[in-house]
DRENLUM-533599 format. One record per residue: residue number from 1; x, y, z of N, C-alpha, C, CB in turn. Coordinates in nm, 3 decimals, decimal comma. Glycine has a CB too. Example, Ala and Ser with C-alpha at 12.3 -4.5 7.8 and 13.67 -1.06 7.14 Angstrom:
BEGIN
{num=1; n.east=1,319; n.north=-0,569; n.up=0,780; ca.east=1,230; ca.north=-0,450; ca.up=0,780; c.east=1,320; c.north=-0,330; c.up=0,780; cb.east=1,131; cb.north=-0,447; cb.up=0,905}
{num=2; n.east=1,285; n.north=-0,225; n.up=0,708; ca.east=1,367; ca.north=-0,106; ca.up=0,714; c.east=1,290; c.north=0,003; c.up=0,787; cb.east=1,408; cb.north=-0,060; cb.up=0,572}
END
This chain:
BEGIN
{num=1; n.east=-0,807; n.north=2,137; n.up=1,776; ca.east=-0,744; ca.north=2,011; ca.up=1,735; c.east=-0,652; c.north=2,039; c.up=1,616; cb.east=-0,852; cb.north=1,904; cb.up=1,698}
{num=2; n.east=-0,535; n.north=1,944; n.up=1,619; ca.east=-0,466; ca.north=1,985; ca.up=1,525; c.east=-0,454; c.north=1,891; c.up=1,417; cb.east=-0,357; cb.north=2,024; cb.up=1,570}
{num=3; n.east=-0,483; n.north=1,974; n.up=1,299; ca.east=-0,472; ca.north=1,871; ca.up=1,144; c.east=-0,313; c.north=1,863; c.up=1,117; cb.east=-0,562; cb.north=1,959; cb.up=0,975}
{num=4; n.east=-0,291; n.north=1,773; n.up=1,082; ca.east=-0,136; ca.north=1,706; ca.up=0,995; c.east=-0,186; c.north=1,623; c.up=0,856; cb.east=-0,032; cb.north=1,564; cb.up=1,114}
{num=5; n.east=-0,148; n.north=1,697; n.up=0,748; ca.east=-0,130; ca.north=1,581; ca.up=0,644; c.east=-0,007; c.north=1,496; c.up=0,634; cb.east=-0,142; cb.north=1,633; cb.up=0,517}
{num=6; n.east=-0,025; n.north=1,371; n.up=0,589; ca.east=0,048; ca.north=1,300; ca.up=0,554; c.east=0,053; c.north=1,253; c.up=0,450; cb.east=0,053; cb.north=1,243; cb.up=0,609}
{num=7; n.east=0,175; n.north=1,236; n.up=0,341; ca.east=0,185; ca.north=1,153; ca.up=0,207; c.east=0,275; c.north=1,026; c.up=0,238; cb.east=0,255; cb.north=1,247; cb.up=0,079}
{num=8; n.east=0,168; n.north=0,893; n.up=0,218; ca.east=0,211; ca.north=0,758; ca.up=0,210; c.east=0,229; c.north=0,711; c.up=0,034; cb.east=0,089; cb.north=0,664; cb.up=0,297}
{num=9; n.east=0,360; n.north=0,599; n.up=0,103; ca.east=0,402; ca.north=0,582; ca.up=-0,077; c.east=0,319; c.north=0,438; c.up=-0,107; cb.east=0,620; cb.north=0,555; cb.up=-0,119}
{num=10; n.east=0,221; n.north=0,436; n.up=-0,195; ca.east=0,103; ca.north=0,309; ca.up=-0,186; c.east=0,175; c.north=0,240; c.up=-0,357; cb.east=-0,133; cb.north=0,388; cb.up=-0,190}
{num=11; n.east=0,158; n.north=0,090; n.up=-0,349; ca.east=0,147; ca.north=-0,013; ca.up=-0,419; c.east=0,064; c.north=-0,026; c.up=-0,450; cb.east=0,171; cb.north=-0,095; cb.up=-0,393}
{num=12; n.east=0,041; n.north=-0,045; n.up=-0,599; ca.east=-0,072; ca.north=-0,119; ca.up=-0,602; c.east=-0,079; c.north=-0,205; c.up=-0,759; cb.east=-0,199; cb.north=-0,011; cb.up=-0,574}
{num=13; n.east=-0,120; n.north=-0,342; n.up=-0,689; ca.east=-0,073; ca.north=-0,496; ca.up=-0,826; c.east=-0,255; c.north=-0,513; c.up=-0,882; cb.east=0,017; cb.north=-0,736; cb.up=-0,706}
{num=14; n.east=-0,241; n.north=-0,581; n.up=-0,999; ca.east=-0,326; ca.north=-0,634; ca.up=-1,038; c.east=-0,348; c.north=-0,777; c.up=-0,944; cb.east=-0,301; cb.north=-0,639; cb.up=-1,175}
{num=15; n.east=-0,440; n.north=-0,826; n.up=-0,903; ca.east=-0,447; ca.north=-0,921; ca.up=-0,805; c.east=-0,598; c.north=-0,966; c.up=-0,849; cb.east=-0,420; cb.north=-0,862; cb.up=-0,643}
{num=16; n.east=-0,603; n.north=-1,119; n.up=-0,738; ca.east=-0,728; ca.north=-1,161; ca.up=-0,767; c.east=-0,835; c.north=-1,246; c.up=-0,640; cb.east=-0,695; cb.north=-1,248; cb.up=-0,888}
{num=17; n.east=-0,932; n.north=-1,158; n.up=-0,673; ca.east=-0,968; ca.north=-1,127; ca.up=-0,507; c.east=-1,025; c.north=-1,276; c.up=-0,424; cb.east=-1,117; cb.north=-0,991; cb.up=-0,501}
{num=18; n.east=-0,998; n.north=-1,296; n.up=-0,293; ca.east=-0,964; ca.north=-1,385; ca.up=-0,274; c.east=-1,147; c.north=-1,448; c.up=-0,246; cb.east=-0,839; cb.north=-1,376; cb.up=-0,171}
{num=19; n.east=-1,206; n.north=-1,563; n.up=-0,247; ca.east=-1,362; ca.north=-1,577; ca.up=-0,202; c.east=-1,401; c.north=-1,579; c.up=-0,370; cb.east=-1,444; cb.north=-1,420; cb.up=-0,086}
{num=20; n.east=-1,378; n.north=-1,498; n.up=-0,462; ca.east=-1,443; ca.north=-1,512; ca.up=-0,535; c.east=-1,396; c.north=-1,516; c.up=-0,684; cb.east=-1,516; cb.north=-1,442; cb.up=-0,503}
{num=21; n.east=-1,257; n.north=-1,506; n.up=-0,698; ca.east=-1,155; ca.north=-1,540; ca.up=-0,785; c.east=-1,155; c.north=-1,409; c.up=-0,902; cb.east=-1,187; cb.north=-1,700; cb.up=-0,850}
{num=22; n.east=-1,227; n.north=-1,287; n.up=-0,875; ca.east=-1,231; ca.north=-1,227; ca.up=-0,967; c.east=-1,094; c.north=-1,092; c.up=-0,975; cb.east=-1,377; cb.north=-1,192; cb.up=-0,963}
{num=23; n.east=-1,114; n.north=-1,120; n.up=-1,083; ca.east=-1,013; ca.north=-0,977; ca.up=-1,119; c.east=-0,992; c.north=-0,863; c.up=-1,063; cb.east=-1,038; cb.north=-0,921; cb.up=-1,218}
{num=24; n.east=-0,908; n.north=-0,845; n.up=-0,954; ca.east=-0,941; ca.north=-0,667; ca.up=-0,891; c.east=-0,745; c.north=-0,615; c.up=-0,857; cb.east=-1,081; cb.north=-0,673; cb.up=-0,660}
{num=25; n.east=-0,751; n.north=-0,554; n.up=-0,811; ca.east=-0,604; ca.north=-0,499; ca.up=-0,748; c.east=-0,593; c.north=-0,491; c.up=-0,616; cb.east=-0,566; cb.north=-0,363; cb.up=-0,786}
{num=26; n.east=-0,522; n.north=-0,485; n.up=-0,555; ca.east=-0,420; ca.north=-0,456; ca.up=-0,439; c.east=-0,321; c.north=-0,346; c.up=-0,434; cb.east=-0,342; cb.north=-0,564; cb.up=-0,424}
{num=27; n.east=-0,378; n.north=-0,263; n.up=-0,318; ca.east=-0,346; ca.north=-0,176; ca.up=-0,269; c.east=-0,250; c.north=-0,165; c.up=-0,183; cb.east=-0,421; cb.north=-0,144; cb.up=-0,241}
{num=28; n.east=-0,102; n.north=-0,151; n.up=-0,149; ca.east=-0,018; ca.north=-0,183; ca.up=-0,017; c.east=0,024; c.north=-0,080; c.up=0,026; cb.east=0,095; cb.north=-0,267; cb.up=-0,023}
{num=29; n.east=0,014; n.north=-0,015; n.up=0,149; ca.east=0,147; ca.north=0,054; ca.up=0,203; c.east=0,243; c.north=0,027; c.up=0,277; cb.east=0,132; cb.north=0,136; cb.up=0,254}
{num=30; n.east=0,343; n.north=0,016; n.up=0,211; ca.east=0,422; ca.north=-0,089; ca.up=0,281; c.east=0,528; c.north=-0,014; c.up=0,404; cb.east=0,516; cb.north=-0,176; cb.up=0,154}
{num=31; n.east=0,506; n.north=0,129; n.up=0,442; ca.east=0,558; ca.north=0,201; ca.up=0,538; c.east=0,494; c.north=0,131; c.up=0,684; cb.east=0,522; cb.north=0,361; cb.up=0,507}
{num=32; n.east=0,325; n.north=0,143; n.up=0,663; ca.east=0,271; ca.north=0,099; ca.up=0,750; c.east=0,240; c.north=-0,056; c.up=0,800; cb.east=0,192; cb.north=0,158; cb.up=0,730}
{num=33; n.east=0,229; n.north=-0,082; n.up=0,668; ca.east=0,215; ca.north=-0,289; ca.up=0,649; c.east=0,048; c.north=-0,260; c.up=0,597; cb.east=0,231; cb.north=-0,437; cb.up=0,870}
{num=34; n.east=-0,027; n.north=-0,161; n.up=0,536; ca.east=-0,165; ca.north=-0,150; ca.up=0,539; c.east=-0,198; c.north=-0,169; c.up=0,395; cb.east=-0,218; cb.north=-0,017; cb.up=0,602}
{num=35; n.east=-0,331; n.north=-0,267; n.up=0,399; ca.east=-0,353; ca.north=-0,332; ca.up=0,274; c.east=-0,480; c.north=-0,326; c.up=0,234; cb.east=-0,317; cb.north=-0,459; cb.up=0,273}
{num=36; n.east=-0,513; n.north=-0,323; n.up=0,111; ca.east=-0,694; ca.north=-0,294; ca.up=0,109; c.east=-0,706; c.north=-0,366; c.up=-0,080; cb.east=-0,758; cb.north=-0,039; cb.up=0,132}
{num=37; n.east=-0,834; n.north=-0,383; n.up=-0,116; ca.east=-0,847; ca.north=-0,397; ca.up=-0,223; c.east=-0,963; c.north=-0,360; c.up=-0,308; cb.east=-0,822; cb.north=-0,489; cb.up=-0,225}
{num=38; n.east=-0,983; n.north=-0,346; n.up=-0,438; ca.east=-1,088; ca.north=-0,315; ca.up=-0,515; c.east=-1,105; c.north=-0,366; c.up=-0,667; cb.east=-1,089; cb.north=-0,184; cb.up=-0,510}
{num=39; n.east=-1,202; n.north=-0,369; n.up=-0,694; ca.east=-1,294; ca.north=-0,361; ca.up=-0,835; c.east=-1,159; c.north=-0,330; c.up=-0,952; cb.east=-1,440; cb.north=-0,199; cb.up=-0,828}
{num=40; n.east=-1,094; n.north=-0,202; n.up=-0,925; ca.east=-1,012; ca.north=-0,093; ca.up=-0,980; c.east=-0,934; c.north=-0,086; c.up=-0,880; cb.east=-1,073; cb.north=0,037; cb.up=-1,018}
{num=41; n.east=-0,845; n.north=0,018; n.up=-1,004; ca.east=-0,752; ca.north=0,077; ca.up=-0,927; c.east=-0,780; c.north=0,163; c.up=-0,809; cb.east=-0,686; cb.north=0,141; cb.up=-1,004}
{num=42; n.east=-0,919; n.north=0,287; n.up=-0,912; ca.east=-0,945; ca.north=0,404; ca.up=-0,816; c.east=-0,989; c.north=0,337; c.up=-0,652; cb.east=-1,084; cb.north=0,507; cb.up=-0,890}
{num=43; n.east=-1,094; n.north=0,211; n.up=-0,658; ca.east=-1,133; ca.north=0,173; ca.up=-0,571; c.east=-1,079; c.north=0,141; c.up=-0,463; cb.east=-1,177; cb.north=0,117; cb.up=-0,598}
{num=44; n.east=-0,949; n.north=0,025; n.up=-0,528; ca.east=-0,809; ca.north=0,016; ca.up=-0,418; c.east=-0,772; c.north=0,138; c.up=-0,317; cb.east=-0,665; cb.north=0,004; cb.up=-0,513}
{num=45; n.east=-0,736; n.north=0,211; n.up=-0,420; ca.east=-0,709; ca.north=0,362; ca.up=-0,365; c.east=-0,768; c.north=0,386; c.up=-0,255; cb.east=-0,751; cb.north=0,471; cb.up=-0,449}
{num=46; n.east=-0,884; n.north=0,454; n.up=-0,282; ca.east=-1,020; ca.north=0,476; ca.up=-0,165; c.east=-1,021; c.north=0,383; c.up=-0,105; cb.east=-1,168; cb.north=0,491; cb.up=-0,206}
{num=47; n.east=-0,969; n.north=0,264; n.up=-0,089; ca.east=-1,002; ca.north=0,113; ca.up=0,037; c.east=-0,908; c.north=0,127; c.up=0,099; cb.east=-1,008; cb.north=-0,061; cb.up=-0,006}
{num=48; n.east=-0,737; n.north=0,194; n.up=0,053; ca.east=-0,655; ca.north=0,182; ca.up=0,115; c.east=-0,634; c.north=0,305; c.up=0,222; cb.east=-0,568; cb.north=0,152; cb.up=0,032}
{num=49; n.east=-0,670; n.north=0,425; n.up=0,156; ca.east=-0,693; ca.north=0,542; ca.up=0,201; c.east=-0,755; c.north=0,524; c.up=0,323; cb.east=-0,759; cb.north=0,618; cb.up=0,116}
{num=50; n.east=-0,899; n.north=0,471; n.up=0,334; ca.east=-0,936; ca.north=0,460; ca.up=0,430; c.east=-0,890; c.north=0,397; c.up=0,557; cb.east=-1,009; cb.north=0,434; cb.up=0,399}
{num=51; n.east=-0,793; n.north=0,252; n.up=0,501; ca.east=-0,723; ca.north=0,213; ca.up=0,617; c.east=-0,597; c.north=0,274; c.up=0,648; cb.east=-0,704; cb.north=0,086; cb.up=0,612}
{num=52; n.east=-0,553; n.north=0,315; n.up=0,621; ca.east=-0,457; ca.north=0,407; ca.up=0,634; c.east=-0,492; c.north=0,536; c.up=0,689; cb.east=-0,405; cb.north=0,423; cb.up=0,521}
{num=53; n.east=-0,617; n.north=0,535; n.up=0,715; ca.east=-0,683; ca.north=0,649; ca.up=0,801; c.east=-0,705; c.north=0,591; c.up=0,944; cb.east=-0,832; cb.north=0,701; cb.up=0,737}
{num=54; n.east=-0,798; n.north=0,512; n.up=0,900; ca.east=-0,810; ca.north=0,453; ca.up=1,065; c.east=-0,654; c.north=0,372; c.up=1,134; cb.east=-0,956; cb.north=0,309; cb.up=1,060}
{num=55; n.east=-0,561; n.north=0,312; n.up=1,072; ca.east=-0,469; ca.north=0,262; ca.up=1,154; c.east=-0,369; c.north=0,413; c.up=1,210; cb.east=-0,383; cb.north=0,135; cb.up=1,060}
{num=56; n.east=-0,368; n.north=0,476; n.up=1,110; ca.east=-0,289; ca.north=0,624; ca.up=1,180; c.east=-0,379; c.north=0,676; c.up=1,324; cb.east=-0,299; cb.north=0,782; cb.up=1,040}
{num=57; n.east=-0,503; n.north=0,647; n.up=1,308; ca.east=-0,559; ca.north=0,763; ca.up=1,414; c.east=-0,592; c.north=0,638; c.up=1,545; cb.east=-0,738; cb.north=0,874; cb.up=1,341}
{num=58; n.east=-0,575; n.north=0,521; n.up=1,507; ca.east=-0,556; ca.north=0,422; ca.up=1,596; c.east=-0,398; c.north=0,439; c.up=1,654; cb.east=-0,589; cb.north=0,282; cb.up=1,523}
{num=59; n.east=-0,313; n.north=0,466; n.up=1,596; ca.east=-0,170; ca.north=0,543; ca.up=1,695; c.east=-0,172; c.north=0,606; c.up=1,721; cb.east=-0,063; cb.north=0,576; cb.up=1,682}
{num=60; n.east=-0,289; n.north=0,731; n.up=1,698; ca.east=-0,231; ca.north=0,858; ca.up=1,738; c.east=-0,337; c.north=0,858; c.up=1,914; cb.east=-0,271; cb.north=1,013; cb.up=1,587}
{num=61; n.east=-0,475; n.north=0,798; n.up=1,869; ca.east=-0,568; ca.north=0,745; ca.up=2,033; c.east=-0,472; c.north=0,664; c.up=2,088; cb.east=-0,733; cb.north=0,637; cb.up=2,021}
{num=62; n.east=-0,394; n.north=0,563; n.up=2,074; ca.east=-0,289; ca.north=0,484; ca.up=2,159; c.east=-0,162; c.north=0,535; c.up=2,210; cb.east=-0,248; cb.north=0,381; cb.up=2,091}
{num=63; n.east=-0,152; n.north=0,657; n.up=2,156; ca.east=-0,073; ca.north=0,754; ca.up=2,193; c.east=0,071; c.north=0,662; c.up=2,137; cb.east=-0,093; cb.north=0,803; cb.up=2,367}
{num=64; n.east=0,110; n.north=0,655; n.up=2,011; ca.east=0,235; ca.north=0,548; ca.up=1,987; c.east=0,255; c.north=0,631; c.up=1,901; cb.east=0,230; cb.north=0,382; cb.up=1,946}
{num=65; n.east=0,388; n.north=0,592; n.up=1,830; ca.east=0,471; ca.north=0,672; ca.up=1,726; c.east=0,373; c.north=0,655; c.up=1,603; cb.east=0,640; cb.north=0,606; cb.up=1,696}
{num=66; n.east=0,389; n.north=0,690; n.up=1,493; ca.east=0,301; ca.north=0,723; ca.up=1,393; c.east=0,397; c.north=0,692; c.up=1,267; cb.east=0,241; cb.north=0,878; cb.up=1,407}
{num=67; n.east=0,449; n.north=0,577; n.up=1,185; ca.east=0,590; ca.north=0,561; ca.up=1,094; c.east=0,525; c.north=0,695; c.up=0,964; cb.east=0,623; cb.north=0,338; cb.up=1,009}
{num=68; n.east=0,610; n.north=0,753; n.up=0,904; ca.east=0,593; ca.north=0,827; ca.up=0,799; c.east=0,700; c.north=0,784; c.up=0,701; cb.east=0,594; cb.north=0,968; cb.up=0,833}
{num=69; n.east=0,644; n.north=0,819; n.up=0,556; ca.east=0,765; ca.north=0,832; ca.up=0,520; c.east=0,899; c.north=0,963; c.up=0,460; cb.east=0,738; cb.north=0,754; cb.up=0,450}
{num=70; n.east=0,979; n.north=0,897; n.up=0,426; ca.east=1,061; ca.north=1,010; ca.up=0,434; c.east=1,133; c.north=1,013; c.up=0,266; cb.east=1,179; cb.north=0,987; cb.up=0,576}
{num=71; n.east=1,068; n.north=1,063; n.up=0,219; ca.east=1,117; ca.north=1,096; ca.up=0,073; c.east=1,209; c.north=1,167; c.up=0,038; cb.east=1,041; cb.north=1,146; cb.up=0,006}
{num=72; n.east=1,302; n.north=1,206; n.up=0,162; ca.east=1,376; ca.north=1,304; ca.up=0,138; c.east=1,533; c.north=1,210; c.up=0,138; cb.east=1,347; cb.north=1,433; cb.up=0,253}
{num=73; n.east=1,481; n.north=1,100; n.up=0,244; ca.east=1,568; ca.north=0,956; ca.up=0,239; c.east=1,606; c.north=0,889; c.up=0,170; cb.east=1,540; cb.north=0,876; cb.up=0,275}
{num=74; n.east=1,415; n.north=0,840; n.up=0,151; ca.east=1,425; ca.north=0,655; ca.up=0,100; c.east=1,408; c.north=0,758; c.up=-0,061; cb.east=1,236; cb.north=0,480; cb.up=0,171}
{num=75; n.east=1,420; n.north=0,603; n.up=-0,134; ca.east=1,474; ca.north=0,588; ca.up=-0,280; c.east=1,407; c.north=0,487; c.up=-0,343; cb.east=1,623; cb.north=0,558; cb.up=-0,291}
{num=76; n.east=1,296; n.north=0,538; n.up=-0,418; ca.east=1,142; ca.north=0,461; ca.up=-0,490; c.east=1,255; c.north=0,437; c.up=-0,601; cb.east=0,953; cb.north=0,579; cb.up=-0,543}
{num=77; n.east=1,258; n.north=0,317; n.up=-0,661; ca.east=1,308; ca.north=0,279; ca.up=-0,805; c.east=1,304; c.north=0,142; c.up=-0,816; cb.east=1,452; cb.north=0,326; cb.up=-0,841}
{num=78; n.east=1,316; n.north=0,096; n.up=-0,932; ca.east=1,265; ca.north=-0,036; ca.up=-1,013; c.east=1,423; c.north=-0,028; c.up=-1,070; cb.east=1,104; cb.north=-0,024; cb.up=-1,147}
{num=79; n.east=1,492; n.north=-0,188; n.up=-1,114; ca.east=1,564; ca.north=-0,212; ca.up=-1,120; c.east=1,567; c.north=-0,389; c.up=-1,227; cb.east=1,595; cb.north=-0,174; cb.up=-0,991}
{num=80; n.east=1,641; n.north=-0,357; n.up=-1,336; ca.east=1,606; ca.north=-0,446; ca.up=-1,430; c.east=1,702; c.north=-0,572; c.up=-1,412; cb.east=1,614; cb.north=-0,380; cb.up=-1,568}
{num=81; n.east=1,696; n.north=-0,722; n.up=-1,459; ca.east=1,830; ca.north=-0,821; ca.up=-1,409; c.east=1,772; c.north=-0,902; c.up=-1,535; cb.east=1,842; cb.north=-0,915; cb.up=-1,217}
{num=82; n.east=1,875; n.north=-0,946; n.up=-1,595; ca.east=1,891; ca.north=-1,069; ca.up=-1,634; c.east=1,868; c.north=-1,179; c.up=-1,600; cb.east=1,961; cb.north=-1,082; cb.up=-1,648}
{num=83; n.east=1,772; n.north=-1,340; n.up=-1,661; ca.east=1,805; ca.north=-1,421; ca.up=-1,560; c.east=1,828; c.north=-1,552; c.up=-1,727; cb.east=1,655; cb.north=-1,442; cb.up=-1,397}
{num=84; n.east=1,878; n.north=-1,683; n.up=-1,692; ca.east=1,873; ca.north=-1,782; ca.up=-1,801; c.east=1,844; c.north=-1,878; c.up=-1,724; cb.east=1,991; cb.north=-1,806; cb.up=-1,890}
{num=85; n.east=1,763; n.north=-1,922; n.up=-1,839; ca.east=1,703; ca.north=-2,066; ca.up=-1,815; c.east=1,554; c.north=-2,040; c.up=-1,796; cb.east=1,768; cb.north=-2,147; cb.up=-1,678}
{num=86; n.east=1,466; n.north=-2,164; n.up=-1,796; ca.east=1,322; ca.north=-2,154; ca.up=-1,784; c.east=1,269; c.north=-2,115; c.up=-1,661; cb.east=1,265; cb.north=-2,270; cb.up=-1,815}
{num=87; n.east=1,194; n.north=-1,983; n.up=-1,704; ca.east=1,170; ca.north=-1,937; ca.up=-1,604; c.east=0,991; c.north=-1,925; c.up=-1,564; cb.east=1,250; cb.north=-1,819; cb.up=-1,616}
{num=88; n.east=0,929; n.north=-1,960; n.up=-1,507; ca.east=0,833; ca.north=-1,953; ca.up=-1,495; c.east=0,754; c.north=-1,821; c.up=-1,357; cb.east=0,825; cb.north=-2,090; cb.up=-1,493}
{num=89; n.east=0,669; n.north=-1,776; n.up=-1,393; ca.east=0,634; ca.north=-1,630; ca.up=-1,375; c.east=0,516; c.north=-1,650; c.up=-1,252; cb.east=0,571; cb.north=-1,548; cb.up=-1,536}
{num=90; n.east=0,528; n.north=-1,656; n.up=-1,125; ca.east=0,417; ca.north=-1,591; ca.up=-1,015; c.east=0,287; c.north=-1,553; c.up=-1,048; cb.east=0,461; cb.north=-1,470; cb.up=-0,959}
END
């Protein structure tokens, strides 16, 4: 059998978990659309990891394309703007 690693580019917000209103983060990969959450950060991590395990090997048993990403492409950056007037914050 053949191993492939893969490096996914993961998100992850301070968030607040939904059922029980407490403080945790969110985990996204937004290559795949795959989302997970935790306690922590590290936890996110490990929640997302894991789905991001099983939805890959759920394409690869369905025999379907597999999205990766391509860092050699795409272009990770944050980008600052101006805005006026009252602004209220999400």
């Amino acid at each position: 059998m053949q191993t492939t690693v893969l490096n996914y580019r993961v998100i992850v917000e301070p968030d607040t978990q939904t059922g029980t209103g407490k403080p945790g983060f969110t985990a996204v990969c937004p290559t795949l659309g795959v989302a997970d959450d935790g306690d922590t950060i590290e936890e996110a991590l490990f929640n997302v990891k894991g789905a991001i395990e099983a939805y890959v090997q759920s394409l690869i048993d369905d025999d379907l394309a597999v999205p990766v990403d391509k860092p050699e492409r795409d272009m990770v950056t944050t980008t600052q703007v101006e805005v006026h007037g009252n602004l209220q914050f999400a």
